[in-house]
C-alpha positions as CSV (number, residue, x, y, z in Angstrom):
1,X,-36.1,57.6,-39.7
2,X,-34.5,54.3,-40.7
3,X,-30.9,53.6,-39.7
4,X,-28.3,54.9,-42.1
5,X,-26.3,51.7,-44.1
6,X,-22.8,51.3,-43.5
7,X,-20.6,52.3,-46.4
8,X,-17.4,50.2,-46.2
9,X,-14.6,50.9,-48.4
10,X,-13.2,48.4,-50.6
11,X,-10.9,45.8,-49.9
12,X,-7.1,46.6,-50.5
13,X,-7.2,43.4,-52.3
14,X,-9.7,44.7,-55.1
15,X,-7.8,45.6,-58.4
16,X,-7.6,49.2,-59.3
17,X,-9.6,50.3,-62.3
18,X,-8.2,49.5,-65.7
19,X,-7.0,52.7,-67.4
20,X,-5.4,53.7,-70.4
21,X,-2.0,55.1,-70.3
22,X,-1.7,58.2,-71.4
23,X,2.2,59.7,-72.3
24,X,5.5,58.2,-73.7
25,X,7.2,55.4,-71.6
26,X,9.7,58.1,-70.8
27,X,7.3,60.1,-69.3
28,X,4.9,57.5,-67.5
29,X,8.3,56.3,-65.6
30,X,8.8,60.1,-64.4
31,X,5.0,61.1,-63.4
32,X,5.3,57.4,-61.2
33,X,8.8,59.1,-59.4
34,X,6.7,62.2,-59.0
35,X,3.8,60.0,-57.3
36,X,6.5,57.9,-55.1
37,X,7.8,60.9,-54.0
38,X,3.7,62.3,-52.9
39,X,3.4,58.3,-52.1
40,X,6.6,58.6,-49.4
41,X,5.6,62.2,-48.0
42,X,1.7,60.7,-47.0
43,X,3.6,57.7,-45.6
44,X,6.0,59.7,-43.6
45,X,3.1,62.2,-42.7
46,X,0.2,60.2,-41.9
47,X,1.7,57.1,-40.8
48,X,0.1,54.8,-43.2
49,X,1.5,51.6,-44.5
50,X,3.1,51.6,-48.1
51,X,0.2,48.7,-49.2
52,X,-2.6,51.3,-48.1
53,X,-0.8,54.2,-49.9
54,X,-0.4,52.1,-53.6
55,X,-3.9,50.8,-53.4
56,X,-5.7,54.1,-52.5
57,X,-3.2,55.7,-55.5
58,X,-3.6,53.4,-57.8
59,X,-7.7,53.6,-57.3
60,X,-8.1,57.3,-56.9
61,X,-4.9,59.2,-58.3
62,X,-3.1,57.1,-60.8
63,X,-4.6,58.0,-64.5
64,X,-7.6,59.6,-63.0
65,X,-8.2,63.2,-63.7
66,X,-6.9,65.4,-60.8
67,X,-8.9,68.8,-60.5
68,X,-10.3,69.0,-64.1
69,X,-6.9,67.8,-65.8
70,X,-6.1,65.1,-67.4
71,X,-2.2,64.2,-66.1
72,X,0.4,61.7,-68.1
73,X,-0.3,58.1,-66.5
74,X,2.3,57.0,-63.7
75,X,3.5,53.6,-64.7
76,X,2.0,51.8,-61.5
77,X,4.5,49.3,-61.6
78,X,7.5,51.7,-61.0
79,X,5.0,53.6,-58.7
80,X,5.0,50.6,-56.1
81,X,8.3,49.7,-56.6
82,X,9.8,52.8,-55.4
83,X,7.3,52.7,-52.5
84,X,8.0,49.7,-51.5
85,X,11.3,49.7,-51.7
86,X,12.0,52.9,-49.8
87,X,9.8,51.2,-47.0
88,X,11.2,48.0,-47.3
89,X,14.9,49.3,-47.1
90,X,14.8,52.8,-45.3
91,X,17.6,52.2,-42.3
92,X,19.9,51.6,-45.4
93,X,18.6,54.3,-47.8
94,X,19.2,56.8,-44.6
95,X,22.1,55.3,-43.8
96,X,23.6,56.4,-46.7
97,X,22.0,60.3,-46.9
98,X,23.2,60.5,-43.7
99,X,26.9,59.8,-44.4
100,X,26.1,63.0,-47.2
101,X,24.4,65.8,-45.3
102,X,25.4,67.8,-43.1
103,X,24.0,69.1,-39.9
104,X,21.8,72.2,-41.7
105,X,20.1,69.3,-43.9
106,X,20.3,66.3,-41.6
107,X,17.2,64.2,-42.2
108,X,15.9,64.2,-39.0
109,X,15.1,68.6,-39.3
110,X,14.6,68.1,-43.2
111,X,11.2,69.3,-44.6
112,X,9.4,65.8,-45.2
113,X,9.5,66.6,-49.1
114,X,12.7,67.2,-49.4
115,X,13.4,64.3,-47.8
116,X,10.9,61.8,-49.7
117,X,12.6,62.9,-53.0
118,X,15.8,61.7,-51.9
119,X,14.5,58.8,-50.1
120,X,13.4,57.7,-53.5
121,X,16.5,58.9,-55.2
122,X,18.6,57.3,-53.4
123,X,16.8,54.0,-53.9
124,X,16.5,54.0,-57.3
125,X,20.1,54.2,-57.3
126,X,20.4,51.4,-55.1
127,X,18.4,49.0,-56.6
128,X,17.1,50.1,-60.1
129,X,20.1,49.4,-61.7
130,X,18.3,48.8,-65.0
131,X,18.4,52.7,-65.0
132,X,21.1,55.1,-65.7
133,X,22.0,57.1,-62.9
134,X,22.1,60.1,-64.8
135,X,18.3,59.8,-65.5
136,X,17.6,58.8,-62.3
137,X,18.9,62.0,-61.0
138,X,17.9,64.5,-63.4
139,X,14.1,62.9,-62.7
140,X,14.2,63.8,-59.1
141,X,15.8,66.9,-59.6
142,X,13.0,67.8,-62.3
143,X,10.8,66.8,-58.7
144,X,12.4,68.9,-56.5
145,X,11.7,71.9,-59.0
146,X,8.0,71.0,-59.2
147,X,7.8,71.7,-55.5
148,X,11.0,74.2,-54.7
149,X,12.2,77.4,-56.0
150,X,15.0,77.5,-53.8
151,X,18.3,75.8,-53.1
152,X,16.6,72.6,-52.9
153,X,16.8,71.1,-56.1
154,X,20.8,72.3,-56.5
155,X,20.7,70.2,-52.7
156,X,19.3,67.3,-54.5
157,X,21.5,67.3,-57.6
158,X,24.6,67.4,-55.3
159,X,23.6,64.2,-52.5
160,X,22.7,62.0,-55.2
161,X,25.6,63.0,-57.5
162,X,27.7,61.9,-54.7
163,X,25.4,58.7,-54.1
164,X,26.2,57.7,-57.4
165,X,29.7,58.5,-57.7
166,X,29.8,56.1,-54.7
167,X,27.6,53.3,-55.7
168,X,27.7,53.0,-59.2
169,X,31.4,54.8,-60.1
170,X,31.6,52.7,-62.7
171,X,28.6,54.5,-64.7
172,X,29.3,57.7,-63.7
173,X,32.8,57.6,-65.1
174,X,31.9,56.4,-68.4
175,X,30.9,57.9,-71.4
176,X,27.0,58.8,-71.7
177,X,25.4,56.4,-74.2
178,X,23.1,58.8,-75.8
179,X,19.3,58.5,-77.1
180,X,17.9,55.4,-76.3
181,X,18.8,55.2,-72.7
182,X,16.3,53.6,-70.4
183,X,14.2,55.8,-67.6
C-alpha cells in the first residue's frame, strides 16, 4: 500500500474566497455581530487565537451556505473588528461588566454565550463610536434572542443600557436622529 500524502491546511495568510454579499448594509453589519459573538464563544471555548478564529470564518462560514441555506453575508470587516477588539482589550471590556453585574451573573459563573454577547456589546460601545448606541444594543439584544428564551436578553438590554448611559451619556440623552442612522 503506498504511504498516505499529507494534507496540510492552508496558510492563515491565504485570502479567503471572494464572495458576493448578500443582504442590505444594515443587515450584513448585524449577521457579522451575530458571527463575533459565535467568533468570541469558540475563542473562549477552545482556546484559539482571534487570527485563527477570523481566518477559518472567513474561509468556511462567512457567505458560505451553512446546512443547505443560504444566510445574509457578515460584513468581514466588522466581523474581525469586534474580534479583535474584544481580544485585544478584554481586562478593560470586563472591567467594566464587572462594575454592572452582580454576583448571580458575575462573569466568571456566566454561561460563555451570554457572556460573548456582552463582551462584544460592550466593545462596540467602547470603541465603535461611528455607531449609535441604540443600534448597537438593540443588535445584541436581537443576538441574545436568537439563542435565549429566557431572562437573558432583558439581562443584556439592562448591562449595556447602563454601559452606555455611562460612556456615551451624551448620546443617550439626546434626541434619536431617525432613519438613516448608521449600524
Amino acid at each position: 500500500m503506498p504511504p498516505r500524502k499529507k494534507i496540510t491546511p492552508p496558510a492563515a495568510t491565504e485570502p479567503a474566497p471572494k464572495i458576493k454579499p448578500t443582504g442590505s448594509a444594515k443587515a450584513r453589519r448585524s449577521a457579522a455581530r451575530l458571527a463575533a459573538v459565535q467568533g468570541l464563544y469558540q475563542i473562549d471555548l477552545a482556546g484559539a487565537s482571534s487570527d485563527t478564529v477570523i481566518h477559518e470564518f472567513a474561509r468556511h462560514r462567512i457567505g458560505q451556505e451553512q446546512d443547505g441555506e443560504e444566510f445574509v453575508t457578515a460584513d468581514p470587516t466588522l466581523f474581525a473588528d469586534i474580534v479583535r477588539g474584544v481580544q485585544g482589550r478584554l481586562a478593560e471590556v470586563d472591567q467594566h461588566l464587572g462594575g454592572l453585574l452582580d454576583r448571580q451573573w458575575s462573569l466568571e459563573r456566566m454561561e460563555l454565550l451570554l457572556r460573548a454577547i456582552l463582551r462584544a456589546g460592550s466593545w462596540e460601545l467602547l470603541a465603535n463610536t461611528a455607531v449609535a448606541p441604540h443600534i448597537i444594543i438593540n443588535d445584541y439584544i436581537d443576538v441574545a434572542h436568537a439563542f435565549f428564551a429566557g431572562r437573558e436578553p432583558g439581562m443584556v438590554n439592562g448591562v449595556l443600557d447602563k454601559l452606555a448611559r455611562t460612556l456615551r451619556a451624551a448620546e443617550m440623552n439626546a434626541k434619536p436622529a431617525g432613519k438613516g442612522d448608521a449600524s
